[in-house]
C-alpha positions in Angstrom: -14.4 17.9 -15.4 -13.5 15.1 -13.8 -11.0 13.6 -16.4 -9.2 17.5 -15.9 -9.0 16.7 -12.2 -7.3 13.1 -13.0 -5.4 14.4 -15.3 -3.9 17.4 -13.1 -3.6 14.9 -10.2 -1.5 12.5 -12.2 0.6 14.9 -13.6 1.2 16.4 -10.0 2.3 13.1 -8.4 4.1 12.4 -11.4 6.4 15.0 -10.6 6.4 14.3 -7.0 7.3 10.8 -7.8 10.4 12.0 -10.5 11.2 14.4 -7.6 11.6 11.9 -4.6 13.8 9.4 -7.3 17.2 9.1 -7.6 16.3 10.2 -11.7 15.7 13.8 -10.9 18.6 16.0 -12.4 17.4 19.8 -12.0 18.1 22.2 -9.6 14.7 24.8 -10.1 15.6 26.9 -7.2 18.4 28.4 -5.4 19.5 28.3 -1.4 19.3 25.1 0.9 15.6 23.7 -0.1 11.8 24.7 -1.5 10.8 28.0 0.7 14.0 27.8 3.2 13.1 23.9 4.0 16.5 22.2 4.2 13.9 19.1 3.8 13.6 19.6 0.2 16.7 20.5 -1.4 17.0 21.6 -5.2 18.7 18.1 -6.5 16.1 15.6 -5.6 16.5 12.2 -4.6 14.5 12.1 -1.6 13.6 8.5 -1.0 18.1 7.8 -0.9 18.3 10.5 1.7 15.4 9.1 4.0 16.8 5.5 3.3 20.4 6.9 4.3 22.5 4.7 6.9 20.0 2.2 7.1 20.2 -1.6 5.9 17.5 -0.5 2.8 20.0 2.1 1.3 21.3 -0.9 -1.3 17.6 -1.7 -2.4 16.4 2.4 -3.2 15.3 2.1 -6.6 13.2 -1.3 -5.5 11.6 0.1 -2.6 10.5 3.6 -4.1 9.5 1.4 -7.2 7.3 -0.3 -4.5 6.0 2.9 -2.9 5.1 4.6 -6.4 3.2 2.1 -7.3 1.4 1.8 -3.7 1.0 5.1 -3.8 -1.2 5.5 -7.2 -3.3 2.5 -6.2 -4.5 4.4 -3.4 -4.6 7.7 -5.5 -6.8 5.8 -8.0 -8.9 4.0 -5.3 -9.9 7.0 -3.6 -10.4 9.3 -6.9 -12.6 6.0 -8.1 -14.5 6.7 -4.6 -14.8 10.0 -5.0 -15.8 10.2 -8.6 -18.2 7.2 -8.8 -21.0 7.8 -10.4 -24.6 6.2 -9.7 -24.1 2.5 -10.1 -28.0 0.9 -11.8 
């Protein structure tokens, strides 16, 4: 059970991550964003929008680089946490 649960959680913020990057190339639903939020449009890239007109626009690709990997430490630290089993 618990390797499904890792394995459904990395898969899930696997495709958050693809969809925050500049990578992502599909457009999976129609109108302005997810369920009428303008916040998530169809083509992606969320991490240049939030960086947009500030001095961290040129380093995108470094800084959500950065935050992936931040991002599945603390995924992996708190599933370790969750999922320890009793140490002898």
């Amino acid at each position: 059970m618990k390797r499904v649960v890792g394995l459904l959680l990395a898969a899930f913020i696997g495709f958050l991550l693809y969809y925050t990057s500049r990578f992502w190339t599909f457009r999976l639903w129609d109108g302005p964003g997810l369920f009428g939020i303008r916040e998530l449009p169809p083509q992606g890239g969320l991490f240049a929008r939030w960086l947009r007109g500030t001095d961290f626009t040129p380093f995108e690709l470094v800084l959500w680089a950065i935050a992936a990997f931040l991002l599945l430490t603390m995924v992996q630290k708190l599933f370790d946490a969750l999922f320890s089993g009793p140490t002898e």
